[in-house]
PADO-845957 format. One line per field, with one value per residue (C-alpha): residue number from 1; residue in one letter; x, y, z. Coordinates in Angstrom, 1 decimal, always signed. Example, Ala and Ser with C-alpha at 12.3 -4.5 7.8 and 13.67 -1.06 7.14 Angstrom:
2
num = c(1	2)
residuo = c(a	s)
X = c(+12.3	+13.7)
Y = c(-4.5	-1.1)
Z = c(+7.8	+7.1)
END
This chain:
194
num = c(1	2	3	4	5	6	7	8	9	10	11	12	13	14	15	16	17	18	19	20	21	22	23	24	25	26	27	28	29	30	31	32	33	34	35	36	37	38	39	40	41	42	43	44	45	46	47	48	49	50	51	52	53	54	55	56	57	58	59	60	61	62	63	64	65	66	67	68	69	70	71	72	73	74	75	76	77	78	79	80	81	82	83	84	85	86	87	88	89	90	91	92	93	94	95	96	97	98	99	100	101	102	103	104	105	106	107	108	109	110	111	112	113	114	115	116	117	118	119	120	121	122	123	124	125	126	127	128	129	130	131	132	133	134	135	136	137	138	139	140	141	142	143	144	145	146	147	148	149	150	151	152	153	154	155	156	157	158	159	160	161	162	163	164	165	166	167	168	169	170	171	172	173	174	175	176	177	178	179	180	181	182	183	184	185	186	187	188	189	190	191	192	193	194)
residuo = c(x	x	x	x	x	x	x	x	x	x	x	x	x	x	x	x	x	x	x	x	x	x	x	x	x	x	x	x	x	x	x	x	x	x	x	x	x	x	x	x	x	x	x	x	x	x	x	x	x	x	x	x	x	x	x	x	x	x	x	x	x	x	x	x	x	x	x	x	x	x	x	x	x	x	x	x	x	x	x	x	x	x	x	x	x	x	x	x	x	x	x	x	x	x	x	x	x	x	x	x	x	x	x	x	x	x	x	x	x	x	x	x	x	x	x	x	x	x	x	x	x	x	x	x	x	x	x	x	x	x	x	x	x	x	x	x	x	x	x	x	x	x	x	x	x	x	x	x	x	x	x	x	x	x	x	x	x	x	x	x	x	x	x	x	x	x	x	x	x	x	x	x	x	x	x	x	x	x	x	x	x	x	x	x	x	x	x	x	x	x	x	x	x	x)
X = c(+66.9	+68.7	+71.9	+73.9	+72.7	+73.1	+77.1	+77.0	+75.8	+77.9	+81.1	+82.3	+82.1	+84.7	+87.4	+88.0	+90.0	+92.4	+93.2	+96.9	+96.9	+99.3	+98.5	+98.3	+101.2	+101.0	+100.8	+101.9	+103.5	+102.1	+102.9	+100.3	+99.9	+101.7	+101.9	+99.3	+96.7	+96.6	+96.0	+93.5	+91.6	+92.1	+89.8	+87.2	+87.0	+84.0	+84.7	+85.1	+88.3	+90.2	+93.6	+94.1	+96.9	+95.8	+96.8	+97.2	+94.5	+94.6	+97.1	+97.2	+100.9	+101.1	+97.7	+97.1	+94.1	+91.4	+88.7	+87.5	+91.0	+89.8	+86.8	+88.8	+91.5	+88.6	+86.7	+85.6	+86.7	+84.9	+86.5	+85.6	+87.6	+89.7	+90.3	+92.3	+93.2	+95.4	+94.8	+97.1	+96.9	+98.0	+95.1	+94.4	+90.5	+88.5	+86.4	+85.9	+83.1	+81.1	+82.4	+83.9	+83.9	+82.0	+79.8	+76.0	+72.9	+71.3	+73.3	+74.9	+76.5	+75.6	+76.3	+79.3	+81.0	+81.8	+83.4	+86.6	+89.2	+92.8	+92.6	+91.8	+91.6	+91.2	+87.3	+84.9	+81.7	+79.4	+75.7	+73.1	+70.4	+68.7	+69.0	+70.8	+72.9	+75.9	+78.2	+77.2	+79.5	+79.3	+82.4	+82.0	+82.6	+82.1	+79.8	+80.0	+77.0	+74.7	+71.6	+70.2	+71.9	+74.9	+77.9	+79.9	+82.8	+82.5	+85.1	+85.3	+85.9	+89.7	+90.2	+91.4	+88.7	+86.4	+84.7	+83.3	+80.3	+78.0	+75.6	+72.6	+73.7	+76.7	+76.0	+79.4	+81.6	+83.2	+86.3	+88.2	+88.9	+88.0	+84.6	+86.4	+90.0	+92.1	+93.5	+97.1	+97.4	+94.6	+95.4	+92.6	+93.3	+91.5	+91.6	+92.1	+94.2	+97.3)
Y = c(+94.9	+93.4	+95.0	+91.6	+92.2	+95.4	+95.2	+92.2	+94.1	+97.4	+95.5	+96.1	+99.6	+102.0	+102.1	+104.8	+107.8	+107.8	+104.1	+104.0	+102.7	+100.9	+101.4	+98.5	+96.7	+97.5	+95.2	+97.2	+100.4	+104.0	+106.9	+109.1	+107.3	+108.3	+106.6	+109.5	+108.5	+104.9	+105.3	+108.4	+105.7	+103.0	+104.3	+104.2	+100.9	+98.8	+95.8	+93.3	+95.0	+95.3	+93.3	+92.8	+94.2	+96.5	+95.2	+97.8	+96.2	+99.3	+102.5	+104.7	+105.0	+101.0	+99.9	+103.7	+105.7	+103.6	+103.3	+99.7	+98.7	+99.6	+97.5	+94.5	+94.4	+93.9	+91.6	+88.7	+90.2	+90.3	+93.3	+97.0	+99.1	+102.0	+104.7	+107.3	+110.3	+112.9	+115.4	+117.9	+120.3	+117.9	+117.6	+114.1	+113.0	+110.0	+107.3	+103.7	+101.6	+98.5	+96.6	+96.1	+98.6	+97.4	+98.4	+98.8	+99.8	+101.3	+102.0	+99.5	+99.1	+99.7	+102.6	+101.1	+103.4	+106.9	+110.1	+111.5	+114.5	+115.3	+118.8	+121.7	+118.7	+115.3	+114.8	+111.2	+112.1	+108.4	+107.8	+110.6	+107.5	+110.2	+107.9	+104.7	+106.1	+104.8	+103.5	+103.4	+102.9	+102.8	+102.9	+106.4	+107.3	+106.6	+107.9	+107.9	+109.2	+111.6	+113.3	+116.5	+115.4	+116.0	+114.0	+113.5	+112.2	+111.6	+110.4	+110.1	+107.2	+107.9	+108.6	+111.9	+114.4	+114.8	+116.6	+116.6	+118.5	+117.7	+115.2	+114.2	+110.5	+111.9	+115.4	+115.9	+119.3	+119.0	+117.1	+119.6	+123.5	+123.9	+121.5	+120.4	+118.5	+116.6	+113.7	+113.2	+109.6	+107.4	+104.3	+101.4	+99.2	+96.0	+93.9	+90.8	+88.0	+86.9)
Z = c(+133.2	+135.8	+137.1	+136.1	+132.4	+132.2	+133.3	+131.1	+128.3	+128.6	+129.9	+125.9	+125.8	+124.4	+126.9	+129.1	+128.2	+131.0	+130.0	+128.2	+125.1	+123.0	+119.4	+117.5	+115.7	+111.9	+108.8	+105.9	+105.7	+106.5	+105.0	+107.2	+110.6	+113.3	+116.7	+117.5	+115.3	+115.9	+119.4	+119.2	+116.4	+118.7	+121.4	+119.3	+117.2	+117.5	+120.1	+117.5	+115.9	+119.4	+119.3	+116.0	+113.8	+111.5	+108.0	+105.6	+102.5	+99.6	+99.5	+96.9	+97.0	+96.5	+94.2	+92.3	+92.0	+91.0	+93.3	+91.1	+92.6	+96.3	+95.7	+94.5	+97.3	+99.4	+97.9	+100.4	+103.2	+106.5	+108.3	+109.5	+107.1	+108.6	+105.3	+105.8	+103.6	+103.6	+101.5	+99.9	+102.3	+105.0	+107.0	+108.3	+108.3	+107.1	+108.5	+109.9	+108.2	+109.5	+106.6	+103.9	+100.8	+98.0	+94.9	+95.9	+94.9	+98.1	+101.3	+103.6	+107.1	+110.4	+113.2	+114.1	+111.3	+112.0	+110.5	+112.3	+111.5	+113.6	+112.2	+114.1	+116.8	+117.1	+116.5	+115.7	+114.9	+115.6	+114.2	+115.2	+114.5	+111.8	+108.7	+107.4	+104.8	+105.7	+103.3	+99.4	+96.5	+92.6	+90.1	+90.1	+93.6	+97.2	+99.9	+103.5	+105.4	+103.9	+103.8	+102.4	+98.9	+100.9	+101.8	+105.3	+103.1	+99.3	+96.6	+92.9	+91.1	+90.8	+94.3	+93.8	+94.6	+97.2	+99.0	+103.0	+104.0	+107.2	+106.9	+109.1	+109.6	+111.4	+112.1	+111.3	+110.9	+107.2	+107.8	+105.9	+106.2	+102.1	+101.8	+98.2	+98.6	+96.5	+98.0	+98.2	+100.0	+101.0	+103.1	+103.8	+107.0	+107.8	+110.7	+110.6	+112.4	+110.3)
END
């Protein structure tokens, strides 16, 4: 590979960490996102979701605890999805998938999704390469990576318990303290240009 190709090829990596910044302008309200967050997330969104807003598509708070509801708010659209929870014990984890949620029978995405957690510290877990189990959904709940028969993050169909265990798609540290939680608010952002 030529050095020309290889610069070429790289040139759209993951910013540096000593780079500043500026998290990104919100569409739609938050209720856990703090300027923190966005701009620990931001480092490490997939090159095709840098510069746009994030636009807030499903919140608990605003659409209720149905995840049939999640799957309808984003129907049709063509966007990495950025969920995040918290969960009654205030911790702050979740994850950012390829694409769009949706019902399936077999797992979808690519390894552009990842697991990530802000409590004991800020932590993204990306694809190990070990499987392809991504993303997979049903009406009854909602996977994200797994392995083992068990989950990296997994929620029921009324978006109020889960649970978070490590997985080999993510070799992942359970995103909670208790591998069981109950979610209190969970917030889907897309990005898309408006």
């Amino acid at each position: 590979m030529s050095e020309e190709y290889r610069r070429a090829l790289y040139s759209s990596a993951a910013p540096s960490l000593d780079v500043e910044l500026t998290p990104p302008d919100l569409v739609g309200s938050t209720e856990i996102l703090t300027d923190y967050h966005r701009e620990a997330l931001c480092r490490h969104l997939p090159a095709r979701a840098e510069g746009y807003s994030w636009t807030l598509v499903f919140s608990t708070s605003q659409h209720g605890f149905s995840l049939n509801s999640m799957y309808r708010k984003m129907y049709k659209l063509e966007s990495p999805i950025l969920l995040v929870i918290e969960d009654t014990d205030n911790n702050v984890f979740g994850a950012l998938t390829s694409c769009a949620l949706q019902v399936s029978e077999h797992f979808y995405g690519t390894g552009e999704s990842l697991l990530f957690r802000f409590s004991p510290e800020f932590q993204v877990y990306n694809w190990t390469g070990e499987n392809l189990y991504f993303i997979k959904g049903n009406n009854e709940s909602l996977s994200i990576g797994a392995g083992d028969g068990k989950f990296g993050l997994w929620l029921d169909g009324d978006l109020y318990l889960g649970r978070s265990e490590s997985c080999k798609t993510y070799g992942n540290d359970p995103l909670t303290p208790k591998v069981d939680f109950v979610v209190k608010t969970l917030e889907c952002w897309a990005f898309v240009s408006n």
